[in-house]
NUZA-111999 format. One record per residue (C-alpha): residue number from 1; x, y, z; residue in three letters. Coordinates in steps of 0.02 Angstrom, whole numbers. Example, Ala and Ser with C-alpha at 12.3 -4.5 7.8 and 13.67 -1.06 7.14 Angstrom:
     i       c1       c2       c3    aa
     1      615     -225      390   ALA
     2      684      -53      357   SER
//
This chain:
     i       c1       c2       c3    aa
     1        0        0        0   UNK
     2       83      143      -66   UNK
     3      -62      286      -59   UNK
     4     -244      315        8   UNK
     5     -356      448      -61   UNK
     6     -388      474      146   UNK
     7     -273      440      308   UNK
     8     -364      451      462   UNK
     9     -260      439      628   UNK
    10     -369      368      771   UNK
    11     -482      243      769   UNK
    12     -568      281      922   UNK
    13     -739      349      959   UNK
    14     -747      480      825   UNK
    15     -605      408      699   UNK
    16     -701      241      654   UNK
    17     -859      364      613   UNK
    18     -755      452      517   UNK
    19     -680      322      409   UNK
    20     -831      190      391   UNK
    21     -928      343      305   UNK
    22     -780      396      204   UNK
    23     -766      219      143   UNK
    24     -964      213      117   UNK
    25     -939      372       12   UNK
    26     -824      278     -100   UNK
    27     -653      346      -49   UNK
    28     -505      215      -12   UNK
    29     -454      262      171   UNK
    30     -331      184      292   UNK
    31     -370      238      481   UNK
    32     -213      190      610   UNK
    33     -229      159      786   UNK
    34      -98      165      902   UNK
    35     -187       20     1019   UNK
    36     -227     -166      982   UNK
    37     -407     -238      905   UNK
    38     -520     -233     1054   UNK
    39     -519     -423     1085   UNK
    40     -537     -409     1279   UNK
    41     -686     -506     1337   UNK
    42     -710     -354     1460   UNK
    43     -734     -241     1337   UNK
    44     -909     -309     1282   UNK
    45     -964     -322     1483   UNK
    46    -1051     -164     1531   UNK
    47     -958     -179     1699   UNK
    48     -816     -196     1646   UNK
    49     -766      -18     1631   UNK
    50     -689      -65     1796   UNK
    51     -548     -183     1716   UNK
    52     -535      -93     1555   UNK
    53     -492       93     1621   UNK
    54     -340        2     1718   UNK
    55     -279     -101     1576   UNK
    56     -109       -5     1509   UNK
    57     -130     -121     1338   UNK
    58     -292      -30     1312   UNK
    59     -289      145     1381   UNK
    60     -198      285     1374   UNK
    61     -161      332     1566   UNK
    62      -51      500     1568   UNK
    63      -15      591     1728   UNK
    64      -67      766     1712   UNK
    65       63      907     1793   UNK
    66       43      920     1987   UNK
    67     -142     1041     2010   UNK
    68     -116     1208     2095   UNK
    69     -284     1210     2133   UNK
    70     -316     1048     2192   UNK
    71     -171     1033     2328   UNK
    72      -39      987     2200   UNK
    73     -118      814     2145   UNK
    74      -69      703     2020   UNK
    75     -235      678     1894   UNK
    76     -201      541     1744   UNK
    77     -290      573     1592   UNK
    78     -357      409     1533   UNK
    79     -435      397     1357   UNK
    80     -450      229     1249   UNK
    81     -311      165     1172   UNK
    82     -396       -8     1060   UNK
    83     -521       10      926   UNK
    84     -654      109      975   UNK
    85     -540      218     1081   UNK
    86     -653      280     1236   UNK
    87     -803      218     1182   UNK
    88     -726       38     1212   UNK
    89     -665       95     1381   UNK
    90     -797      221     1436   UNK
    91     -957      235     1556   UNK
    92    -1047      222     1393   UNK
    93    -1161      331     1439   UNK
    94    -1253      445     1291   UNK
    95    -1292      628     1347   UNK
    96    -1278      778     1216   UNK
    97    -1300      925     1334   UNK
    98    -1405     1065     1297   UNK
    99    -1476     1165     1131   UNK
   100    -1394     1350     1197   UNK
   101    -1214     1247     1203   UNK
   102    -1206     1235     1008   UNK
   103    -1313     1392      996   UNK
   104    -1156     1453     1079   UNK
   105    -1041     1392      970   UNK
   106    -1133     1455      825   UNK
   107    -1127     1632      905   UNK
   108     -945     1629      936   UNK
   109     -929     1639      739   UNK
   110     -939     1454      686   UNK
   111    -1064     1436      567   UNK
   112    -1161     1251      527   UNK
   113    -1156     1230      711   UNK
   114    -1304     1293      793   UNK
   115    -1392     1170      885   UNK
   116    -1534     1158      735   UNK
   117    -1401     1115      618   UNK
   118    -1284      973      709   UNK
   119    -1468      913      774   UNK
   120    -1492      780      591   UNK
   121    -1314      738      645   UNK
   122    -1360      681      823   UNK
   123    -1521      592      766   UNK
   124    -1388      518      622   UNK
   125    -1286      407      734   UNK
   126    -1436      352      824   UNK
   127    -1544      193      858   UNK
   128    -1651      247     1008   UNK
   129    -1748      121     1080   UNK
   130    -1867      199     1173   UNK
   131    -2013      309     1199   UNK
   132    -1997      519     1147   UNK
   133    -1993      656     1025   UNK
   134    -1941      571      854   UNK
   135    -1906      735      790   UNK
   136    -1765      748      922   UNK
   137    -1707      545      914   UNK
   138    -1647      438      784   UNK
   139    -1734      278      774   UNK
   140    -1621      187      629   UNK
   141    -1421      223      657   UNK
   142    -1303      116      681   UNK
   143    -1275      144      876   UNK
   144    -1386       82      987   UNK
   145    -1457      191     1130   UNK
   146    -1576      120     1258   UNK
   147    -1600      140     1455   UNK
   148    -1520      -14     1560   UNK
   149    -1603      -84     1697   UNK
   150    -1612     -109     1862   UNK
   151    -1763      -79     1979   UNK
   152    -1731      -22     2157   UNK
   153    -1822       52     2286   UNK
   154    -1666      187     2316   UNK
   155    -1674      230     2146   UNK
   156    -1867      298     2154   UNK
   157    -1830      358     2331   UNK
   158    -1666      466     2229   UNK
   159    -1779      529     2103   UNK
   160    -1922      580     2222   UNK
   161    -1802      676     2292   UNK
   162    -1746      764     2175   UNK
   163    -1939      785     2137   UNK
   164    -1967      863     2312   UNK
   165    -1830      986     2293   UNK
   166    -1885     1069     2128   UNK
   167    -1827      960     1999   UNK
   168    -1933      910     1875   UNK
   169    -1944      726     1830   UNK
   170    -1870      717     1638   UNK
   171    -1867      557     1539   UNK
   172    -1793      592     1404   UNK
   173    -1631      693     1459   UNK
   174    -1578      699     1257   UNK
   175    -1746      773     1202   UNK
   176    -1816      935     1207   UNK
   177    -1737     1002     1369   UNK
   178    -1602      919     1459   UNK
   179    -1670      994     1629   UNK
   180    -1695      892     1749   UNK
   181    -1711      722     1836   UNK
   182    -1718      522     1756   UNK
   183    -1620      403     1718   UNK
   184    -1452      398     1592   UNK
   185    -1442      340     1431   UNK
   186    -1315      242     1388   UNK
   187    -1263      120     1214   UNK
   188    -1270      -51     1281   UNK
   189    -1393     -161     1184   UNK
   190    -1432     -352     1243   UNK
   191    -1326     -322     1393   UNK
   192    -1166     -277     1294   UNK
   193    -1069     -117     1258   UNK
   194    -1106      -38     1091   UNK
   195     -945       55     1043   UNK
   196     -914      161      872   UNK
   197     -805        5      810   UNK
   198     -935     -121      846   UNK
   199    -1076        0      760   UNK
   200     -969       90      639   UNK
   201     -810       40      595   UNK
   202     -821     -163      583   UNK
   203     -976     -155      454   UNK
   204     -878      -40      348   UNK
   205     -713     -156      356   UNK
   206     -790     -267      248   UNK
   207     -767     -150      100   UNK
   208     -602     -170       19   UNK
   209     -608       18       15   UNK
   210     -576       29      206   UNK
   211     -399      -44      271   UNK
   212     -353      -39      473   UNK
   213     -189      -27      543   UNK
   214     -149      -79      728   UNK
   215      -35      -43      837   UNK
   216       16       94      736   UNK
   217       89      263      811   UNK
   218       70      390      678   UNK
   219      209      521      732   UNK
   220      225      652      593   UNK
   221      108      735      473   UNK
   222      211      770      319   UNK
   223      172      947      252   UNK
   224      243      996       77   UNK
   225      210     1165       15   UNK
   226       70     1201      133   UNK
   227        0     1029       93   UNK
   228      -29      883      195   UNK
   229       37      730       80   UNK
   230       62      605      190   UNK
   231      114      521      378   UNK
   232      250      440      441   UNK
   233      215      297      564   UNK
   234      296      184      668   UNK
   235      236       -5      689   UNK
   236      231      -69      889   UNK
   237      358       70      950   UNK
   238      492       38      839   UNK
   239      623      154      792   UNK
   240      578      113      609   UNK
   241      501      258      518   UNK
   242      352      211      370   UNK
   243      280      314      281   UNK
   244       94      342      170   UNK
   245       34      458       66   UNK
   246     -124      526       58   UNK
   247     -187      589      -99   UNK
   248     -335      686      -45   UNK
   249     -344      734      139   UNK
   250     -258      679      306   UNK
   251     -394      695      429   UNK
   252     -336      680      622   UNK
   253     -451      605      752   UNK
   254     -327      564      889   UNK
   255     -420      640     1049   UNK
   256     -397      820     1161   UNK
   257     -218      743     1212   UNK
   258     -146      648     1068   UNK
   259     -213      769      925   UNK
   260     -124      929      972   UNK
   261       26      794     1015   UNK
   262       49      762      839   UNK
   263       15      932      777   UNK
   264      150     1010      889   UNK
   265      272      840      802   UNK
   266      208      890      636   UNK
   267      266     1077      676   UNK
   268      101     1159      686   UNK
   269       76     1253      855   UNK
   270      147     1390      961   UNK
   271      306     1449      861   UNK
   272      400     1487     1020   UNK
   273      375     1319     1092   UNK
   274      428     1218      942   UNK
   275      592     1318      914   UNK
   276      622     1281     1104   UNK
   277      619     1095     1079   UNK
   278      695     1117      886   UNK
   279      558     1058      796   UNK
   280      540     1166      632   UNK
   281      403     1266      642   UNK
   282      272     1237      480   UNK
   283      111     1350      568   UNK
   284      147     1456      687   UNK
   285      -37     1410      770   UNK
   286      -36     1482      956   UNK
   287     -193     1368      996   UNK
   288     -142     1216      976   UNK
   289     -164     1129     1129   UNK
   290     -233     1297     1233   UNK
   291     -395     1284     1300   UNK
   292     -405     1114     1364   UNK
   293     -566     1088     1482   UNK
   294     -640      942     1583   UNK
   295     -790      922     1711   UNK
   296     -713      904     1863   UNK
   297     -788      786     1985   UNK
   298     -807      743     2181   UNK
   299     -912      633     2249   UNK
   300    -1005      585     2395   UNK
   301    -1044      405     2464   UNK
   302    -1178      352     2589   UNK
   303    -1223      190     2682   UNK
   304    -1383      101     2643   UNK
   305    -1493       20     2770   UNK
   306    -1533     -130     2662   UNK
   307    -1394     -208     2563   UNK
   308    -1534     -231     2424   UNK
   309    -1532      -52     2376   UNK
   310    -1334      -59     2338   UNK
   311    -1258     -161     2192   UNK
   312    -1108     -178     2331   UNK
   313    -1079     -364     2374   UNK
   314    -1150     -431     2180   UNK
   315     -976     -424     2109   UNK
   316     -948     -552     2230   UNK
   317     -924     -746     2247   UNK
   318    -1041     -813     2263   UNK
   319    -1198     -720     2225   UNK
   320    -1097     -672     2069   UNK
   321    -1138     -815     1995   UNK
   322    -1324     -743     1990   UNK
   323    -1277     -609     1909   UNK
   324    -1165     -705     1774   UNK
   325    -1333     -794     1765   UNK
   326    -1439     -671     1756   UNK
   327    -1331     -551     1625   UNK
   328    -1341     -727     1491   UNK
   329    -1502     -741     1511   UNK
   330    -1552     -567     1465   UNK
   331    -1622     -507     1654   UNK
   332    -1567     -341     1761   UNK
   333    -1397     -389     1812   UNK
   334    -1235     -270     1869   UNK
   335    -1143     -336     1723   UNK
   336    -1259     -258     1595   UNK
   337    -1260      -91     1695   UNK
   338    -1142       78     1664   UNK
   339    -1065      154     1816   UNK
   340    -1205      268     1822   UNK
   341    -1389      274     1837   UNK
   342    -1492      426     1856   UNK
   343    -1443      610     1829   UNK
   344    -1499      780     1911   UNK
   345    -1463      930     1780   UNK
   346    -1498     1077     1871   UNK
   347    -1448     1254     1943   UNK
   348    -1328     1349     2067   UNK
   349    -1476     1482     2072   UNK
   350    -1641     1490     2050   UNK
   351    -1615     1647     1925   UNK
   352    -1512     1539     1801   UNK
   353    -1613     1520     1636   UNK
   354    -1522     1348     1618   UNK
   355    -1448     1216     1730   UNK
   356    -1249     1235     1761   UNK
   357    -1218     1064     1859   UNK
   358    -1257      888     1861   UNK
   359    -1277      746     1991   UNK
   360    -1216      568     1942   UNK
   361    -1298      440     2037   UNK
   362    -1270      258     2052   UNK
   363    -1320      118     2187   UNK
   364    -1153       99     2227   UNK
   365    -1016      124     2352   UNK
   366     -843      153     2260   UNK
   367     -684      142     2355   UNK
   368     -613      309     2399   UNK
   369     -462      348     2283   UNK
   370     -497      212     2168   UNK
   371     -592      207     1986   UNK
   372     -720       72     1978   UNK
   373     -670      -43     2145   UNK
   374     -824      -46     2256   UNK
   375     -831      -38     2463   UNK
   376     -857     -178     2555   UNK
   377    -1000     -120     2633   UNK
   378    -1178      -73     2539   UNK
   379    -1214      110     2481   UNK
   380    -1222      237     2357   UNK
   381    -1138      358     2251   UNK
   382    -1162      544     2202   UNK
   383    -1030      627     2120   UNK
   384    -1063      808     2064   UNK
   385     -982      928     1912   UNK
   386     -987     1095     1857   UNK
   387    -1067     1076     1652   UNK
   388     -975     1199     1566   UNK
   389     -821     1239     1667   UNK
   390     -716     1404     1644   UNK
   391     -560     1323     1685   UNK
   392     -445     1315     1543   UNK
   393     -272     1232     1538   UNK
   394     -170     1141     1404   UNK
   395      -46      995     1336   UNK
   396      113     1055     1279   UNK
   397      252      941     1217   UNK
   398      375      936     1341   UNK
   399      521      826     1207   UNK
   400      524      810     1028   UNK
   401      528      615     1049   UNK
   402      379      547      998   UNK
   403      364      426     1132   UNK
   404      366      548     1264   UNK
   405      230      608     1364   UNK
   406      128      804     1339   UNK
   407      125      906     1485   UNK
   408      -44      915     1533   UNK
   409     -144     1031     1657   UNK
   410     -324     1071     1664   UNK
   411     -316     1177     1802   UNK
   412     -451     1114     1886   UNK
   413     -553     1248     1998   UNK
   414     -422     1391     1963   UNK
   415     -567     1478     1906   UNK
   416     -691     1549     2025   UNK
   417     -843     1512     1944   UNK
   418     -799     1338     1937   UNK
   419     -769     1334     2132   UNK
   420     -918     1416     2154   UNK
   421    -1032     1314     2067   UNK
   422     -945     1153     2109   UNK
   423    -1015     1184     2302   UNK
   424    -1172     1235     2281   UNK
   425    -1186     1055     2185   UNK
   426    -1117      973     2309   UNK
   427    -1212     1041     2441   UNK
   428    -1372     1005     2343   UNK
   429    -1318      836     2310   UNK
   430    -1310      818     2510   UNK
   431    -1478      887     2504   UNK
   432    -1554      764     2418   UNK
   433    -1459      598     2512   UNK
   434    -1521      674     2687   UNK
   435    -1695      719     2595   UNK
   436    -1857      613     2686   UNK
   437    -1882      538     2534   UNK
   438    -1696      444     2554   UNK
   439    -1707      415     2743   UNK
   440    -1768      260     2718   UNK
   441    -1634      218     2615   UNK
   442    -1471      316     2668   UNK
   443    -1396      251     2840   UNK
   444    -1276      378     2849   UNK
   445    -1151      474     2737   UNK
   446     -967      405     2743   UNK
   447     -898      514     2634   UNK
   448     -849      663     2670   UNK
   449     -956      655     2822   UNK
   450    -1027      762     2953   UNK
   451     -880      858     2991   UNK
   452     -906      957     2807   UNK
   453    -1015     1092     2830   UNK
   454     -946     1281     2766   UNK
   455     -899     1325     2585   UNK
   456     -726     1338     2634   UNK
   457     -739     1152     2708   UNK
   458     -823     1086     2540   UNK
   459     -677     1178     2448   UNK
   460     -543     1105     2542   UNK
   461     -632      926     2504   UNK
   462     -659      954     2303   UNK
   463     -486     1006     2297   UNK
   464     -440      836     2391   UNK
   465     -539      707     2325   UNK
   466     -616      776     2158   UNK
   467     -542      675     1991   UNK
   468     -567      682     1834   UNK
   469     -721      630     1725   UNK
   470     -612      600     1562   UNK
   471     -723      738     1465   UNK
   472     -580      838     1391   UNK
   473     -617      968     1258   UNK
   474     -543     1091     1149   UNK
   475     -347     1093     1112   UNK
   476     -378     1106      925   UNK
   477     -545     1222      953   UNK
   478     -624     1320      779   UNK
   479     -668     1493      767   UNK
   480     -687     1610      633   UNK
   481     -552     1702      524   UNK
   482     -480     1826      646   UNK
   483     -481     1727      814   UNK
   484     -302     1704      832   UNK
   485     -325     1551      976   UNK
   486     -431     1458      828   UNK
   487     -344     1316      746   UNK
   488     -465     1261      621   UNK
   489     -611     1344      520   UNK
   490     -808     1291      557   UNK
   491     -752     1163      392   UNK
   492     -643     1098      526   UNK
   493     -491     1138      417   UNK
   494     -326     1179      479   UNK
   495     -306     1349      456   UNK
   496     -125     1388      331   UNK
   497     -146     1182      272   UNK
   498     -237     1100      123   UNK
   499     -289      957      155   UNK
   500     -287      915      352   UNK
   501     -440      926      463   UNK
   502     -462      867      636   UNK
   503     -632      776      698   UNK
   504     -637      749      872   UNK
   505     -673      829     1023   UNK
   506     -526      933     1023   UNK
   507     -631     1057      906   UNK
   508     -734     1108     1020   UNK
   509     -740     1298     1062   UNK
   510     -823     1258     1221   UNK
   511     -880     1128     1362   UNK
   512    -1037     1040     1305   UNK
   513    -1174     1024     1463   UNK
   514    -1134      851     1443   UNK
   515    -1019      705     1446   UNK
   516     -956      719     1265   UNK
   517     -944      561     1187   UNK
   518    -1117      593     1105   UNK
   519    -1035      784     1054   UNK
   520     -891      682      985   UNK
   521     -989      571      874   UNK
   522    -1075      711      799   UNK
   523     -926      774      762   UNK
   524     -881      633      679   UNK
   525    -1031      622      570   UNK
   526    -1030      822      515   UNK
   527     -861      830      475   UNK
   528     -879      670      373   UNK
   529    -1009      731      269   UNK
   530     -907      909      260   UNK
   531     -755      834      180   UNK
   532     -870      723       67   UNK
   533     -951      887        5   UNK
   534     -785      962      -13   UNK
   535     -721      824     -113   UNK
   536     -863      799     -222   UNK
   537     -865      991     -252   UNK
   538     -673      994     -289   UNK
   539     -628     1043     -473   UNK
   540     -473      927     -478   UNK
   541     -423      773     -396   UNK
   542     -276      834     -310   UNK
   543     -293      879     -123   UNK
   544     -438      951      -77   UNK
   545     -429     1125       23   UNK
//
């Protein structure tokens, strides 16, 4: 294989979108991915996020730079590193945040993405399952969307809660309005994770159009007279350098950390940091991994009075055997769940037009300081984030060596908005678990306890014990001509390059309301069905602008 009309680097969640509808279109396309196939057995169990977010072969796990707002701690970034990327590794869970988010973006000067025009895009990727508003769901794409099941008395007692305290009940959080209170969405189908390779990218692979590449580090985009012609990539970390041309576009789709990564390798980012580390500067693009955001989140845990109203104790010999049981034959079962159940989208003050946190609940104790390993006693989980935090940091290579790691720092809660916000959710979310409708439920609350009580005390915890949700956003944002932080055009283009686009959620200008795997697979879709347009539109066959 000398030459592809289209490279795409990342098959994760928004790279195999991008290159099964390339392929459908009729364009040859290779799409690398750094990782292995995703063979594991866990990756098809619902639960187990738990193994898969720990497993090195499978995840990218990169320690960010020590917080200075969060008492100097260490926070890895962990994103999907296998087919799929994160949506083989995730909390699968399917939430596209609110219409004024992309009205936002839309306002900012990037036009085609107001919320009424990425909306067909949403509905696109879609197969929703269950009862609402068709003209806001899609009821025949490839990924599956339904709501997973398990009935519990703590569960009704949470959402009455939330009821008594001036939340509305909302059943449909990817509807009409995402205010609210109900249960998560999430792309499991049968008891089994749905991820973008399982929907997407395997259906398209058997087109001789479409070729993958695993465990292939793509290290360099080649540009040649202000044209991307090709990458050069290495095969399982060897020194060996390969190369492939592309004869129409080079479109990048490696993630917030590893797409600015290889744009600051390629020599397109902040001149003054790439002459630092003497890498030749093609673009002199100052955003290039600026503006790097993430939802923040704490958590509080309480004891239940009945160990029926906690999943705590399932995962365990030998009434896991019922649940193996249970999750073959189709039934309710832990292994068919994500980590999280029902949501609470709502506001810091009762003047807000729109809500600005949200409350992640699940009937289940998790170990403090660990991701996914629950207590040995029964309870609950509520962890709390701010939606569209003002916090902005940024990855920055720290070597030109290709195998080293970005610096990375989010910043978490430097900004005051996002301290502000971040306790009047938790305190809410404390609200609800010592509500009457939960005393029945809640024993106690072990986590951070009693001994909380002022703003300055709930500070002093976030800063301790929040972690990251693994949302990032925005190190390769768009913005219109003029905006000197924007690296691409609303075409996604990279601005000074023919031929290279990103399409992933590095583009975005801002935080979605939401967890953004949904945001990312729109993505995906639009900017697939931009470069087709562009190509079909293009007078000659060369590389298209």
């Amino acid at each position: 294989m000398k030459a592809v009309d289209i490279i795409v680097v990342g098959a994760g969640a928004a790279g195999c979108i991008v290159a099964a509808r390339l392929a459908k279109a009729g364009h040859s396309v290779c799409v690398f991915e750094d990782g292995p196939p995703d063979r594991s057995p866990w990756i098809k169990v619902p639960a187990g996020f738990v193994k898969t977010l720990t497993d090195p072969a499978i995840t990218w796990r990169i320690p960010q730079v020590p917080g200075a707002a969060i008492d100097n701690r260490v926070i890895p970034v962990i994103q999907g590193r296998t087919l799929g990327g994160s949506s083989s590794v995730n909390g699968m869970i399917v939430n596209r945040g609110q219409a004024a988010d992309y009205d936002g973006w839309a306002q900012r000067g990037n036009s085609g993405w107001s919320y009424a025009e990425v909306l067909p895009y949403f509905r696109k990727t879609e197969c929703w399952t269950g009862p609402g508003d068709d003209r806001f769901r899609g009821r025949d794409g490839p990924m599956r969307v339904t709501v997973p099941q398990w009935p519990s008395p703590a569960n009704d007692a949470f959402l009455a809660a939330a009821e008594a305290a001036g939340v509305p009940r909302n059943p449909d959080h990817n509807g009409a309005v995402q205010a609210g209170a109900g249960a998560y969405q999430s792309a499991i189908h049968r008891g089994r994770r749905v991820s973008t390779a399982d929907a997407f990218l395997r259906p398209a692979m058997r087109a001789r159009s479409l070729r993958v590449e695993t465990g292939c580090r793509v290290t360099r985009v080649v540009i040649t007279d202000g044209i991307a012609t090709e990458v050069e990539f290495r095969r399982h970390g060897r020194d060996e350098v390969r190369t492939l041309t592309a004869r129409r576009a080079v479109v990048v789709c490696a993630g917030a950390v590893n797409t600015p990564r290889l744009l600051q390798l390629s020599g397109l980012g902040p001149g003054d940091l790439l002459s630092k580390l003497g890498i030749a500067v093609v673009r002199d693009l100052r955003g290039v991994g600026e503006n790097l955001r993430d939802h923040y989140s704490p958590r509080l845990v309480a004891r239940t009075r009945r160990t029926g109203d906690s999943m705590n104790g399932r995962e365990r010999m030998p009434r896991l055997i019922g649940e193996v049981l249970r999750w073959l034959t189709g039934r309710p079962s832990i292994l068919s769940l994500s980590p999280a159940l029902l949501n609470v989208f709502w506001k810091s003050h009762p003047a807000l037009e729109r809500p600005d946190f949200a409350l992640v609940y699940a009937p289940a104790s998790y170990r403090r300081g660990y991701i996914g390993q629950l207590d040995r006693f029964a309870g609950i989980t509520c962890g709390a984030w701010v939606m569209r935090p003002e916090s902005s940091g940024y990855v920055r290579l720290r070597s030109p060596d290709w195998r080293a790691d970005p610096d990375i720092d989010a910043r978490y809660l430097s900004d005051d908005y996002d301290r502000r916000v971040t306790i009047a959710a938790l305190r809410f979310a404390r609200g609800l678990l010592s509500s009457d409708a939960m005393r029945p439920v809640i024993e106690a609350e072990t986590f951070p306890g009693p001994d909380v009580q002022s703003d300055d005390d709930w500070l002093a915890f976030a800063r301790a014990e929040g972690n990251s949700s693994n949302h990032l956003v925005g190190t390769a944002r768009m913005g219109p001509d003029g905006d000197p932080m924007a690296v691409l055009d609303p075409r996604l283009r990279l601005r000074g390059v023919a031929g290279l686009r990103v399409m992933d959620s590095s583009v975005m200008p801002t935080m979605p309301s939401a967890n953004t795997w949904a945001a990312s697979m729109m993505i995906a879709e639009k900017g697939a069905a931009m470069l087709v347009e562009d190509l079909a539109s293009a007078t000659q066959a060369g590389p298209v602008r």
